[in-house]
N, CA, C and O atoms as a GROMACS GRO file, in nm:
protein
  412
    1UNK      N    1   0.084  -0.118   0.000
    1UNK     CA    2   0.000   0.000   0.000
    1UNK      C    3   0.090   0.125   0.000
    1UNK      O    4   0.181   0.149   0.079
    2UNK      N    5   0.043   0.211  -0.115
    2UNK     CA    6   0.121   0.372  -0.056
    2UNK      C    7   0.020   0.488  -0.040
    2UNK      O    8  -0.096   0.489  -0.079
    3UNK      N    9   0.073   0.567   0.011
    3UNK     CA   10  -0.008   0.642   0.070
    3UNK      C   11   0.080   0.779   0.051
    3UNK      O   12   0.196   0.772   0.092
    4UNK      N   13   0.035   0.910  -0.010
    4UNK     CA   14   0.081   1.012   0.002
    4UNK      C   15   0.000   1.143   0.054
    4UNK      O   16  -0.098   1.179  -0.011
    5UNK      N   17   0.031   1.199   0.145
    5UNK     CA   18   0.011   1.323   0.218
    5UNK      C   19   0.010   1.423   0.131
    5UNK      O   20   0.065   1.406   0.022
    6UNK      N   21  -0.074   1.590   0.176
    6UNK     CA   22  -0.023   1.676   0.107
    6UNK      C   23  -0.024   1.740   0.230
    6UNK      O   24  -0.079   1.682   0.324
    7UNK      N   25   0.034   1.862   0.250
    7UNK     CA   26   0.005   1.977   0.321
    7UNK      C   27  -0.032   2.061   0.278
    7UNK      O   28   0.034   2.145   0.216
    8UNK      N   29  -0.163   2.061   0.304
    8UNK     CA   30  -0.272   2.178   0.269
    8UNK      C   31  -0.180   2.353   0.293
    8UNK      O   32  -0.156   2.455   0.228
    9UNK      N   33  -0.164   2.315   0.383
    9UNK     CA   34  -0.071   2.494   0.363
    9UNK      C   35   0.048   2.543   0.272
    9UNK      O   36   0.069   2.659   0.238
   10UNK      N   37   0.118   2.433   0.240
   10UNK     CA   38   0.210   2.438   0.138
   10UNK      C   39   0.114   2.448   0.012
   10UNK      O   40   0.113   2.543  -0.066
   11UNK      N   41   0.038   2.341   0.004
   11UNK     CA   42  -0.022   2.340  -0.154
   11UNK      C   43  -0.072   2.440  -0.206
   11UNK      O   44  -0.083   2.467  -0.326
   12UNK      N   45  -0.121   2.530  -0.064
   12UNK     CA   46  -0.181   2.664  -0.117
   12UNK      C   47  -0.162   2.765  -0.115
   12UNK      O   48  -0.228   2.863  -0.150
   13UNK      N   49  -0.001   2.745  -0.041
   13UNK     CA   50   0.106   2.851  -0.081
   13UNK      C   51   0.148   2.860  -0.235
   13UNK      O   52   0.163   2.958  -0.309
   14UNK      N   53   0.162   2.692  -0.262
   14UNK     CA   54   0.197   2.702  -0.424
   14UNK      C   55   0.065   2.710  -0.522
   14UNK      O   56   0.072   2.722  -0.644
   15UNK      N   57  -0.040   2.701  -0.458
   15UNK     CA   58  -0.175   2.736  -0.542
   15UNK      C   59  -0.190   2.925  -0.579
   15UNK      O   60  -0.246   2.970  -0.679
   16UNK      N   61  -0.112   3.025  -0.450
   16UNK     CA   62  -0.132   3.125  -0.431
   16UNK      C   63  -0.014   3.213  -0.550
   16UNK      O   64  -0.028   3.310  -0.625
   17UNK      N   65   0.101   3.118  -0.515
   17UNK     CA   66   0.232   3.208  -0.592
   17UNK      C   67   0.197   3.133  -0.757
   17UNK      O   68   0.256   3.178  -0.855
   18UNK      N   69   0.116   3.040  -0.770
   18UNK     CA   70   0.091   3.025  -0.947
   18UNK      C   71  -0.044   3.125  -0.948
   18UNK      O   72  -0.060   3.156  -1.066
   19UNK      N   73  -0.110   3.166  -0.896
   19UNK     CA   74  -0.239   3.227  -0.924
   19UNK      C   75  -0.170   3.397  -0.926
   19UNK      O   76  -0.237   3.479  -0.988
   20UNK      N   77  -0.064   3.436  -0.872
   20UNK     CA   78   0.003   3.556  -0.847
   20UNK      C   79   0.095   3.582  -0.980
   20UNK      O   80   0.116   3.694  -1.026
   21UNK      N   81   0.157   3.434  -1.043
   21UNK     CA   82   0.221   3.493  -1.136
   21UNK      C   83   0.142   3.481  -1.217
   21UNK      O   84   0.165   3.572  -1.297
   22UNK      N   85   0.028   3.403  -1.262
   22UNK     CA   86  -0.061   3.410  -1.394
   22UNK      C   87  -0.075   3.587  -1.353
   22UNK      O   88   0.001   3.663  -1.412
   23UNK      N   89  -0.157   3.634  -1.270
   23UNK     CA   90  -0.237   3.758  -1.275
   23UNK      C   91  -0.113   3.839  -1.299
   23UNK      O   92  -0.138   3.954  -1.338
   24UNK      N   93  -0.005   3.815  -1.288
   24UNK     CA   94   0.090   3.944  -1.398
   24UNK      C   95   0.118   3.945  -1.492
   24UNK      O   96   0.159   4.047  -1.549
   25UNK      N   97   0.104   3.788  -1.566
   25UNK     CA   98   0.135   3.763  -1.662
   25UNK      C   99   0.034   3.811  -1.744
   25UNK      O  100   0.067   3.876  -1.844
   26UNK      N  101  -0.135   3.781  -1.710
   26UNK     CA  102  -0.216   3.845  -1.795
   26UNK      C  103  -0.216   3.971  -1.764
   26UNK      O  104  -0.274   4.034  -1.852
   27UNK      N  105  -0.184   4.026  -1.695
   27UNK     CA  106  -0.213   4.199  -1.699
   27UNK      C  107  -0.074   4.237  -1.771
   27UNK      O  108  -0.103   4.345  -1.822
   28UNK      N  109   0.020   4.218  -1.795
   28UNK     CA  110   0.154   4.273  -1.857
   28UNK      C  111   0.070   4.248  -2.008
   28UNK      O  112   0.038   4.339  -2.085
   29UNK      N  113   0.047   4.116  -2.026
   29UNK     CA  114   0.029   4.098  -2.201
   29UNK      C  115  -0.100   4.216  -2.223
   29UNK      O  116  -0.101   4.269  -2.334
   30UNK      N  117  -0.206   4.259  -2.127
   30UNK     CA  118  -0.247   4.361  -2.106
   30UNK      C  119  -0.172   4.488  -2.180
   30UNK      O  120  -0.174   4.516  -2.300
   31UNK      N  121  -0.126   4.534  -2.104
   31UNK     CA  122  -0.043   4.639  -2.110
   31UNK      C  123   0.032   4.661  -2.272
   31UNK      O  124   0.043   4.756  -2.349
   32UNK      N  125   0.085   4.492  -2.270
   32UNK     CA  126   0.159   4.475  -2.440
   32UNK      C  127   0.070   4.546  -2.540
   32UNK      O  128   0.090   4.646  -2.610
   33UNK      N  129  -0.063   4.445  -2.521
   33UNK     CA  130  -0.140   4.465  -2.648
   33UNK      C  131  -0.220   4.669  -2.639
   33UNK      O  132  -0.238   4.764  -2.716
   34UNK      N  133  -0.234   4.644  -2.535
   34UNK     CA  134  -0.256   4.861  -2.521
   34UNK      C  135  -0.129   4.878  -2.610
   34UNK      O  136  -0.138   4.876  -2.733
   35UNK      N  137  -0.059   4.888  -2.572
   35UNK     CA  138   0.014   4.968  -2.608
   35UNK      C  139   0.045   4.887  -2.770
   35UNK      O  140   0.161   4.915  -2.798
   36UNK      N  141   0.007   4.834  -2.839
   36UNK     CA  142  -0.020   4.784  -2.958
   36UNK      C  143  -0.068   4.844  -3.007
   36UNK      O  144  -0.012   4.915  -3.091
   37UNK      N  145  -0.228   4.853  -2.978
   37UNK     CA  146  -0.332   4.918  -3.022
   37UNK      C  147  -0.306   5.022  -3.028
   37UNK      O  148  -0.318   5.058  -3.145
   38UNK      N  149  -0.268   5.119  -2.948
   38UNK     CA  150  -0.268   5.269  -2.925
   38UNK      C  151  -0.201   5.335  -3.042
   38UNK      O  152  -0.103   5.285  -3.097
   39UNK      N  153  -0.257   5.452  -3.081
   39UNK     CA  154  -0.274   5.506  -3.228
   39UNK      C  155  -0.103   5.554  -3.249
   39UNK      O  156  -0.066   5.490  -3.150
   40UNK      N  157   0.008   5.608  -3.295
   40UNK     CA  158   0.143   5.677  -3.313
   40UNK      C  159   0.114   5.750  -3.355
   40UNK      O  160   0.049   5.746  -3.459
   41UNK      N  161   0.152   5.866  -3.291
   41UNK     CA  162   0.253   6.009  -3.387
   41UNK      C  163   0.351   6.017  -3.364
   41UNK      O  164   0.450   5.992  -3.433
   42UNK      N  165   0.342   6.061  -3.243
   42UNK     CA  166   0.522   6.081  -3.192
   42UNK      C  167   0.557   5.964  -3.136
   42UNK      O  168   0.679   5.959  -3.117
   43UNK      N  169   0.463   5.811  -3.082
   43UNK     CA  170   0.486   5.726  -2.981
   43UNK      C  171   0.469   5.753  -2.794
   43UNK      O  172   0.473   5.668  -2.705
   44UNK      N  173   0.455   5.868  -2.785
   44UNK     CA  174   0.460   5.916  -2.633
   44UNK      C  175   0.306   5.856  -2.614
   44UNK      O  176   0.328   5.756  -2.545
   45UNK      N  177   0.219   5.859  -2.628
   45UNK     CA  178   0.098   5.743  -2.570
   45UNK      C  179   0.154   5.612  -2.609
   45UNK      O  180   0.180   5.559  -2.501
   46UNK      N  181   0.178   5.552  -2.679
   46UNK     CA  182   0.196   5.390  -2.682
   46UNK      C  183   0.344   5.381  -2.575
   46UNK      O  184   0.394   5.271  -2.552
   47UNK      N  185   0.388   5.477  -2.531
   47UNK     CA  186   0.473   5.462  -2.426
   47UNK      C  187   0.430   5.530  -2.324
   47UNK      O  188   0.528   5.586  -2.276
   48UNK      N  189   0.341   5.552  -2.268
   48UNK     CA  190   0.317   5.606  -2.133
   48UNK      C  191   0.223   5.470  -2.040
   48UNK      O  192   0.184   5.468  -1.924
   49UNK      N  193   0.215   5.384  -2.134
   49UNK     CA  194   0.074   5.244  -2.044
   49UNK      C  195   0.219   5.225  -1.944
   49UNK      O  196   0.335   5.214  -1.984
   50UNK      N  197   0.170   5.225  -1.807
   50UNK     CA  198   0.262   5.161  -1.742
   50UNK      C  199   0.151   5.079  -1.651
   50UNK      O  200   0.033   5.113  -1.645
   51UNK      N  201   0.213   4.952  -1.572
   51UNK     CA  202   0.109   4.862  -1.535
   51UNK      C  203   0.211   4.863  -1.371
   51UNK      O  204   0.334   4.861  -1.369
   52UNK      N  205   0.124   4.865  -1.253
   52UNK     CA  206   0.148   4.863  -1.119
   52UNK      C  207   0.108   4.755  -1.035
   52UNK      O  208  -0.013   4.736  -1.043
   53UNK      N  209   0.179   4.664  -0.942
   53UNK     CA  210   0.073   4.580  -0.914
   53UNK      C  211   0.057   4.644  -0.772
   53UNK      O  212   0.155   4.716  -0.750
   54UNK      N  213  -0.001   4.644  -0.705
   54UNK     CA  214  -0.031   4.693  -0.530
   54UNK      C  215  -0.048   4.547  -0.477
   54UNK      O  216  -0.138   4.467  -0.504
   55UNK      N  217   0.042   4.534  -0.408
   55UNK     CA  218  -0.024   4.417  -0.289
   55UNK      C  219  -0.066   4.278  -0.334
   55UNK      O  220  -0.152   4.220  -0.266
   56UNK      N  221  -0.015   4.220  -0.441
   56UNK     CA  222  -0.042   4.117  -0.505
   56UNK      C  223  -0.159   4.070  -0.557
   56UNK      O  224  -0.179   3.969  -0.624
   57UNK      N  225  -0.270   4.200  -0.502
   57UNK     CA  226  -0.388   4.168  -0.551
   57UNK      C  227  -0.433   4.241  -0.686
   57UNK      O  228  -0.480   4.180  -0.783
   58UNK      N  229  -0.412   4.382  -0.681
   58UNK     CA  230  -0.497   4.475  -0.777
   58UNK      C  231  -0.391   4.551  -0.834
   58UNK      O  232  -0.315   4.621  -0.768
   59UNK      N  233  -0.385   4.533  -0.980
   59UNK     CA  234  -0.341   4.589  -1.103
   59UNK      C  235  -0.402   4.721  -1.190
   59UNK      O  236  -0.504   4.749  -1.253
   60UNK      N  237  -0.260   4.791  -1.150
   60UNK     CA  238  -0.333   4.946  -1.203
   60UNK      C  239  -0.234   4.953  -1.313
   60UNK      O  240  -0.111   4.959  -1.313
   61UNK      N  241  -0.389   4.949  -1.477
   61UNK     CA  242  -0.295   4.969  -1.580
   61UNK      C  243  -0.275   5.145  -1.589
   61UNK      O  244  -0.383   5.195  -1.557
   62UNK      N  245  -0.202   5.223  -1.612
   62UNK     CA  246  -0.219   5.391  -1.689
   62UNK      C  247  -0.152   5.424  -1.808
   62UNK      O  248  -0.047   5.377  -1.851
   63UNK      N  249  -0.227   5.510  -1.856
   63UNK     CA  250  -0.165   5.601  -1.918
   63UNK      C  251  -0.126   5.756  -1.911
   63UNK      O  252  -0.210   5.815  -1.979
   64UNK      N  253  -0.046   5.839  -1.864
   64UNK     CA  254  -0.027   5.917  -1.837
   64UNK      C  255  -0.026   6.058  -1.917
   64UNK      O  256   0.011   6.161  -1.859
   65UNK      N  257  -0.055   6.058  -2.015
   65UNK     CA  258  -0.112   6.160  -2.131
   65UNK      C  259  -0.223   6.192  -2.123
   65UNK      O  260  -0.309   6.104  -2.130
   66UNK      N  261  -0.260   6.324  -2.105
   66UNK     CA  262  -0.410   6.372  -2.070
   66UNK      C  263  -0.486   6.351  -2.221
   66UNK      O  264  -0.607   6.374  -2.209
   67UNK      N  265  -0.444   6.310  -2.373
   67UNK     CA  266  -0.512   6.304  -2.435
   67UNK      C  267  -0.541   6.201  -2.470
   67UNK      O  268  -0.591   6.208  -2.582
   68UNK      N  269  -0.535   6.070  -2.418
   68UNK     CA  270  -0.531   5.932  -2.424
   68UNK      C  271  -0.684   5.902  -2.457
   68UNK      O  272  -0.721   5.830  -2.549
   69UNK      N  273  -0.781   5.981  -2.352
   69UNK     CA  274  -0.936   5.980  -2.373
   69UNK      C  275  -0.977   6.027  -2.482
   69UNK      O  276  -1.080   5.982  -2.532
   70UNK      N  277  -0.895   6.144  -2.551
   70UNK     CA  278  -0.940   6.157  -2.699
   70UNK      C  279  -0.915   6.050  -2.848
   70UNK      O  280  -0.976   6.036  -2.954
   71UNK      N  281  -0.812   6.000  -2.798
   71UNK     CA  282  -0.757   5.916  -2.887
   71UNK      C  283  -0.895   5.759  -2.883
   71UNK      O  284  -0.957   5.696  -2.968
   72UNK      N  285  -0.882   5.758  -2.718
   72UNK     CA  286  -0.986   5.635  -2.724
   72UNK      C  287  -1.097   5.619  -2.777
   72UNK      O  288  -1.148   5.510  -2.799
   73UNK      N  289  -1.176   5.796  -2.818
   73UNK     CA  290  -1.282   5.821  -2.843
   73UNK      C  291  -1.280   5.872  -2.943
   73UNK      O  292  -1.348   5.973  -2.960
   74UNK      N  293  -1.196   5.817  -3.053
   74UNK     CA  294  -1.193   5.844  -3.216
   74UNK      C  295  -1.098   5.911  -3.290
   74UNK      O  296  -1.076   5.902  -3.411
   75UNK      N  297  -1.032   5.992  -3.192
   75UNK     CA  298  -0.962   6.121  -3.282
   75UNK      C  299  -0.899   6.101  -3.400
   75UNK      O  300  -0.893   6.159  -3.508
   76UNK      N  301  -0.839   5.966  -3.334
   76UNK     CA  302  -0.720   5.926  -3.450
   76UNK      C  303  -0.758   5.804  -3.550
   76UNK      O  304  -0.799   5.702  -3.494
   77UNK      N  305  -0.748   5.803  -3.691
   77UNK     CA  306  -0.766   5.712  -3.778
   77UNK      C  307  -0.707   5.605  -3.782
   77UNK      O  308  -0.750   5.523  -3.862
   78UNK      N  309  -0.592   5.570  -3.701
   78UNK     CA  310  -0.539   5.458  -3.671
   78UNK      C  311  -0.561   5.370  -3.587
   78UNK      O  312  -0.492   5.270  -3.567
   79UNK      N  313  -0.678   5.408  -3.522
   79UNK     CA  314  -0.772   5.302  -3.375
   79UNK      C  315  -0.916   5.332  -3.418
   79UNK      O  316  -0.962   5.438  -3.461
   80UNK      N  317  -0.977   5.217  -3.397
   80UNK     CA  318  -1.100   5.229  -3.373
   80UNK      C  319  -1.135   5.270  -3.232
   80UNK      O  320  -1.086   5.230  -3.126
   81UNK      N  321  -1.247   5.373  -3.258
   81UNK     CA  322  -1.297   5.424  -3.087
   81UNK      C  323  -1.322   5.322  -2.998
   81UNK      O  324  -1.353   5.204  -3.014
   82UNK      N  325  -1.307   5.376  -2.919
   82UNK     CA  326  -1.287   5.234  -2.770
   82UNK      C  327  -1.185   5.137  -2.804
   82UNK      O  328  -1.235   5.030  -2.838
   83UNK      N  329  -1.059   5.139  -2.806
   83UNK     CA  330  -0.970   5.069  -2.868
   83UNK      C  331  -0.887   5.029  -2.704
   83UNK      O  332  -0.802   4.946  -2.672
   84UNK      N  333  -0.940   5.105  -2.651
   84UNK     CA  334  -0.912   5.057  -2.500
   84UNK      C  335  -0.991   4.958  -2.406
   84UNK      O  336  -0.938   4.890  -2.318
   85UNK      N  337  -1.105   4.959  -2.433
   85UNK     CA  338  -1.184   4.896  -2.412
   85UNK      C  339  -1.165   4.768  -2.452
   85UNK      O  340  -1.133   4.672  -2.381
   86UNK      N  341  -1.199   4.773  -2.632
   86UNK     CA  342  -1.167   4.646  -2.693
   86UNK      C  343  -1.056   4.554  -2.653
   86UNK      O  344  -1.057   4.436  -2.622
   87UNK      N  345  -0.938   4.661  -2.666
   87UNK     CA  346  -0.831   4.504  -2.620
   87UNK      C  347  -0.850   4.457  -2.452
   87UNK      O  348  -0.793   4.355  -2.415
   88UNK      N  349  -0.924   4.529  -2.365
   88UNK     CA  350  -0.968   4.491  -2.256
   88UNK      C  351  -1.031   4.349  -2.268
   88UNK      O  352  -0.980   4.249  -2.218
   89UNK      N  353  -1.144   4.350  -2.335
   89UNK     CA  354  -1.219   4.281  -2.404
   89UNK      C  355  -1.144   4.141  -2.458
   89UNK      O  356  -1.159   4.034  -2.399
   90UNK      N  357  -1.076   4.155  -2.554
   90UNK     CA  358  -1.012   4.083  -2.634
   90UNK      C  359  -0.926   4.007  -2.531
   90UNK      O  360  -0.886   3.893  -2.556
   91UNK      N  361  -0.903   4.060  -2.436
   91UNK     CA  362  -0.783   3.970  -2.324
   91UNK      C  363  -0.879   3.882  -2.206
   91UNK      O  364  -0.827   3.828  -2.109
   92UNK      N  365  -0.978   3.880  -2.224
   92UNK     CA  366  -1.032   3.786  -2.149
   92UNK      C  367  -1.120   3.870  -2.015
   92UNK      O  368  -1.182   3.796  -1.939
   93UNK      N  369  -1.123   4.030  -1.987
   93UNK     CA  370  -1.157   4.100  -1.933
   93UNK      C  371  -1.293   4.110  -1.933
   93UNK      O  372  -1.351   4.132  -2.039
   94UNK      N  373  -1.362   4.095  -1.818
   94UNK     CA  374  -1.501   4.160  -1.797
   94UNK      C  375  -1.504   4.380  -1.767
   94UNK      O  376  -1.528   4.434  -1.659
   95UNK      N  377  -1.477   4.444  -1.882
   95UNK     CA  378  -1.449   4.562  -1.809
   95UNK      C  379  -1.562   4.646  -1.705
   95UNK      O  380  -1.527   4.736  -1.629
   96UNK      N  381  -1.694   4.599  -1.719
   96UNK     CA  382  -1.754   4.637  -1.585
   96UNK      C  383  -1.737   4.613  -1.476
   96UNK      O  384  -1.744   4.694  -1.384
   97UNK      N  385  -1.709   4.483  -1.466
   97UNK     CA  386  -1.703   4.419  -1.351
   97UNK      C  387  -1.551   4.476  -1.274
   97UNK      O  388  -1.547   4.506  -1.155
   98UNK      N  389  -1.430   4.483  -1.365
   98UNK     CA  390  -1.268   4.475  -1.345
   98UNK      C  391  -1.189   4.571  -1.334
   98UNK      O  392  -1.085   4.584  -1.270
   99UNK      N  393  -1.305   4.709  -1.470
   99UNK     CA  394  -1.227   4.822  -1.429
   99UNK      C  395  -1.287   4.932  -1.359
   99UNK      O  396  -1.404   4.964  -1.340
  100UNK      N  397  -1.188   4.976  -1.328
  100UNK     CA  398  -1.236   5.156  -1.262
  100UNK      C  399  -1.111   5.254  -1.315
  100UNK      O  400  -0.989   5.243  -1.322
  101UNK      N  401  -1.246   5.394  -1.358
  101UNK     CA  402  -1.121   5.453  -1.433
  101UNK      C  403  -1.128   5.563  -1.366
  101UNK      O  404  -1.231   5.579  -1.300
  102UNK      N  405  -1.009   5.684  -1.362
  102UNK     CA  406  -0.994   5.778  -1.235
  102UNK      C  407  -0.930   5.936  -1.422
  102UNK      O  408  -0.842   5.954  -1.506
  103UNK      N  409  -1.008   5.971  -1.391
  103UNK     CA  410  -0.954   6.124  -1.455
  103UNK      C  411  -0.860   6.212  -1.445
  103UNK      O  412  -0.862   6.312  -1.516
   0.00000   0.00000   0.00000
């Protein structure tokens, strides 16, 4: 007969640090594909997405260009409007539920 043990506290230490690196891994490819999408002129929006994690729990993507909301909302012929949204979307994101956005 064999018989193997687990320790529940270990297992869900290693259940916790794989569930910690998936959630950066999808929020970075996040961040990738923004900054994909995001329209060029000069490049200074497709380089301002920077992604933060706080506390292993909650991921703050930004962009730091005050005209980022115009761009999202059509300006430019090289994105479709809501192009922020969409790749939200496109990555497996519920954005009602996931995001909150700050002005």
């Amino acid at each position: 007969m064999t018989k193997v043990r687990f320790n529940k506290g270990l297992v869900l230490k290693k259940i916790k640090a794989d569930i910690e690196q998936q959630f950066k891994k999808k929020t970075t490819k996040l961040v990738e594909d923004l900054k994909e999408a995001t329209p060029v002129d000069t490049g200074l929006a497709r380089d301002s997405w920077s992604l933060e994690i706080e506390n292993g729990t909650t991921a703050v993507i930004s962009n730091s260009q005050d005209y980022i909301g115009s761009l999202n909302s059509g300006s430019s012929k090289q994105a479709p409007r809501y192009f922020i949204e969409k790749t939200i979307l496109d990555n497996g994101f519920k954005v009602r539920e996931l995001i909150t956005t700050k002005k």
